[in-house]
Each structure stands twice: as structure tokens, then as C-alpha cells.
N, C-alpha and C positions, 0 to 999 in steps of 0.2 A: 410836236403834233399831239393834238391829244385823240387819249383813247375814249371807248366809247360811255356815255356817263354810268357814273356808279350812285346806285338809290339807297339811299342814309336812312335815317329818323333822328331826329338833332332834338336832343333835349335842354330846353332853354327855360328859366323863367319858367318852369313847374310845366310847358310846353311840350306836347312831344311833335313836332311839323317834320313831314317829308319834305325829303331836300335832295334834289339828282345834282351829282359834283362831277364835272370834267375832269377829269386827271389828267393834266399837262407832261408832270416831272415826276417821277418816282423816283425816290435815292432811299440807298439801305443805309444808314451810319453806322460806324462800327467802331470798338472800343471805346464806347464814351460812358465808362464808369469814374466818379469824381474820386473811387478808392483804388489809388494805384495797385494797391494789394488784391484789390477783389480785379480789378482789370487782367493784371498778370495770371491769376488763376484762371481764368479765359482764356487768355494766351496761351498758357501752358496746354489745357487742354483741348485745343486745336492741335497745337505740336506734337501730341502723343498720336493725333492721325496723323501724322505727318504733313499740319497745313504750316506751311512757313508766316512766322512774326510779320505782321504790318508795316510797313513803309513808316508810316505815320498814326500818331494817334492823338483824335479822334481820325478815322479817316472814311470817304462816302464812297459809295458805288452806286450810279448810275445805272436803272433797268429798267425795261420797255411799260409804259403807263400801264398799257394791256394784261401786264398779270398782276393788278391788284384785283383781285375779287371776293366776291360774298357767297361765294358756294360754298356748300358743306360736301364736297369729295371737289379731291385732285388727282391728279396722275402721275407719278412718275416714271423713272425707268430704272430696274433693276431696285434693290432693296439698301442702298446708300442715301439713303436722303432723312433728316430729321427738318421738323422744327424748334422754334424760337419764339419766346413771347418778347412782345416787344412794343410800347406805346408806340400812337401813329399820328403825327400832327398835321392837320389837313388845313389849307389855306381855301375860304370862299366866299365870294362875296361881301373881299374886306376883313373876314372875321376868321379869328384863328380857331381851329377845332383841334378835340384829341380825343383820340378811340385806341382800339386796341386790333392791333394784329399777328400775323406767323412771318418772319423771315425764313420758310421754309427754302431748303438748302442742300443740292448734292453733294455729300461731304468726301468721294470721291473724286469728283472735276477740282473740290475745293483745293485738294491737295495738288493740282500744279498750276488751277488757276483759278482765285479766288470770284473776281468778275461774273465768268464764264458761270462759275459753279451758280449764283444766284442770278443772273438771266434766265437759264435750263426751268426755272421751278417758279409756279404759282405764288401767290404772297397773297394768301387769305388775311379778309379783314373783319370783327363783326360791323355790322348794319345799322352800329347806333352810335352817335355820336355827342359828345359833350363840347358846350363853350367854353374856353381854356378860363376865361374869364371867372367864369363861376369855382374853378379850383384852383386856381393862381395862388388865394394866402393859404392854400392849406398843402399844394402840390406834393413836399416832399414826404406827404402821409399816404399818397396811395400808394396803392398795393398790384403790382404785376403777380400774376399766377398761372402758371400752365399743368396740365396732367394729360399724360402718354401714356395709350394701352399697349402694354409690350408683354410680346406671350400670352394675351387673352387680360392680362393684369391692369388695372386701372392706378396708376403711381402718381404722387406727385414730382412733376418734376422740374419744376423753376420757380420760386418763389422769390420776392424781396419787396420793399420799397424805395418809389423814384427818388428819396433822397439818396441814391449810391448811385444815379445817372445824372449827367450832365442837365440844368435845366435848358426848359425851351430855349429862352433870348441866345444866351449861350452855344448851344448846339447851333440854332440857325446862323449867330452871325459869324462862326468859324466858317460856313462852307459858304456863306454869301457877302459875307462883309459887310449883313445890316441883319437886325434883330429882328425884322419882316420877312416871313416864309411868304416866296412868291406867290402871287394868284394860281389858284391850279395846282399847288405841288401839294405831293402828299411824302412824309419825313418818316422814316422809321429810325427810332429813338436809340436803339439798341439792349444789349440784353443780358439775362445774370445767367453764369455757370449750370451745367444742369445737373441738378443732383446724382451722383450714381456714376456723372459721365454722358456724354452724348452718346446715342443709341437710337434708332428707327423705333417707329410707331407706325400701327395700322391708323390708331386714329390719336388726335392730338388737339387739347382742347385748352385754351387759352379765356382770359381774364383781366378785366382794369376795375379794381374797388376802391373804391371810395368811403373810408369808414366817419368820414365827418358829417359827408350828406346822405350817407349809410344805404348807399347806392352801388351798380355795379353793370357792367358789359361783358359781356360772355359770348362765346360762339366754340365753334369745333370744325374740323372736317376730318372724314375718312381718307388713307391713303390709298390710292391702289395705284399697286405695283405691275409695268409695262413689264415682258421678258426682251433681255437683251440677247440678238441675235448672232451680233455680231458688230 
């Protein structure tokens, strides 16, 4: 089923064209770093919230079309939830795109069910999108980055580049059996360690650069936190 279209700006060919995308399929992927070392530090610190090891790795979870969005504030509930920067591969109209978004995450629910925990939570994206094509030879040079205001503080807090994630063809035909991301689905790539350790943010601002076509996607949004009553 899809949810309701989400309004892009697709940068092509020195172009910048509005472009409304259905979201059919939204799936989070998860563990798909190519450095088994940088993966396990992942792992590990999940485990020290006490989220238990994955089944499988890479492995995808499946969540409602409806909360990818391009707002800049979310809601959650209670003060458990962070984000995650993370590329985002969009299938449209034939052509494959990549943008950048938050696997934002209650990292409470996470701890007894991992699923659950990322249904609960929005999954900000920004609003501009890249043709895979135009950075396919140079891919494993961009650069994922996020920074969290924690305490009033503006921090870095995830850096790297996609040559330490799975690439595209890859990623896709583990969870589909073919190197074409469906029409309609949007992919979240997945994502590095977070400096310092995972920790909430009021607000959370993420990044996809590009130092070859010395280019860049950026967006943010505010958290606010719901009180839990009960």
C-alpha cells in the first residue's frame, strides 16, 4: 500500500526537477558494514543497552511507508530515542536515487524488540535527491555525517565514508534476490557507531557529501519529547 507521495528535488544532469515519489516499501537495513570489525562495534554497542545481537547480518526490517518524512520536528515519547544517519536508496520511475536520511529509533522498545522499536518512530529524510548513476564510480568516497545537540551542545556524532557499508547492487539483492530495488521502495542503507556512544538529542542533523562533485544533502529536525503516562 502506498503512503502518501513524498516531494523530492532530484538533482540530475546539473538539473534540479521536482519529483513527488510514492512510497510503496520502506525497510531499515541493518548491520551492513563491509568491516566486520566496524560492524561488531555496533553490535557491541547496542549490547551495552541491552539490545540483543541480530539473527542475521545484513538483516532488514520492514516499516509502515507512512513515516518517511521531510519534516524538521518529530515526536516521540519519553526521552529514549536517538538517531541515525544513514544513505537512503529510492526506486522511481525506473531510476535508482540516493539521498540521505535518520533511522530514528526508541532505543528502549529496542531492547526487547527490535521491529517494534523502529515502527514507534518517524524516519526523517532530506528533500533532495541524487541519481545513483552520476556517483556509482566514485561511491565508496562519500561521506555520511550527523551532529546531535545534547545538553544544549552541538557534537559530532557519526561520521565515515560508504566505502565501510555494503554497496547498492549488494545490499539490494541480499534482501531481494536481484540487484533492482523495487519500484516504490525506499532502502535505508545503514550506519556507523556513534561517537561517544548512542545518546538522545533535542535535535539531530544529518548529511550525504560528495567530495568528488563537491556537492552535499543536508537536513535536521527537532525532537520533542511526548510525557509518558503510563
Amino acid at each position: 500500500m502506498y503512503a502518501a507521495p513524498v516531494e523530492f528535488v532530484v538533482h540530475e544532469q546539473g538539473r534540479k526537477v521536482p519529483h513527488s515519489i510514492q512510497i510503496g516499501d520502506l525497510i531499515i537495513a541493518g548491520w551492513t558494514g563491509r568491516d566486520p570489525v566496524a560492524r561488531d562495534k555496533h553490535i557491541k554497542e547496542l549490547e551495552e543497552l541491552g539490545i540483543a545481537p541480530p539473527a542475521s547480518t545484513p538483516i532488514y526490517y520492514r516499516v509502515a511507508a507512512s513515516r518517511l518524512t521531510t519534516r524538521t520536528a518529530i515526536e516521540c515519547s519519553d526521552e529514549n530515542s536517538s538517531g541515525e544517519v544513514e544513505f537512503v536508496l529510492i526506486k522511481s520511475g525506473g531510476k535508482l536515487y540516493v539521498g540521505v536520511g535518520s533511522d530514528h529509533t526508541d532505543r528502549k522498545v529496542e531492547t526487547y524488540n527490535i521491529t517494534v522499536s523502529k515502527q514507534i518512530c518517524d524516519k526523517p529524510v532530506a528533500p533532495e535527491l541524487w541519481a545513483v548513476d552520476e556517483v556509482a564510480a566514485h561511491w565508496d568516497q562519500l561521506v555520511l555525517r550527523s551532529f546531535a545537540t545534547i545538553g544544549g551542545e552541538r557534537v559530532l556524532y557519526q561520521e565515515g565514508t560508504l566505502s565501510g557499508m555494503l554497496p547498492p547492487a549488494e545490499l539490494i539483492e541480499r534482501e531481494f534476490g536481484q540487484a533492482c530495488l523495487p519500484e516504490g521502495a525506499a532502502l535505508f542503507g545503514g550506519t556507523f557507531a556513534a561517537k561517544g556512544g548512542i545518546r538522545p538529542a533535542t535535535r539531530f542533523e544529518y548529511e550525504l557529501s560528495d567530495p568528488v562533485l563537491n556537492r552535499s544533502i543536508s537536513s535536521g529536525y527537532d525532537v520533542r519529547t511526548l510525557p509518558v503516562l503510563g
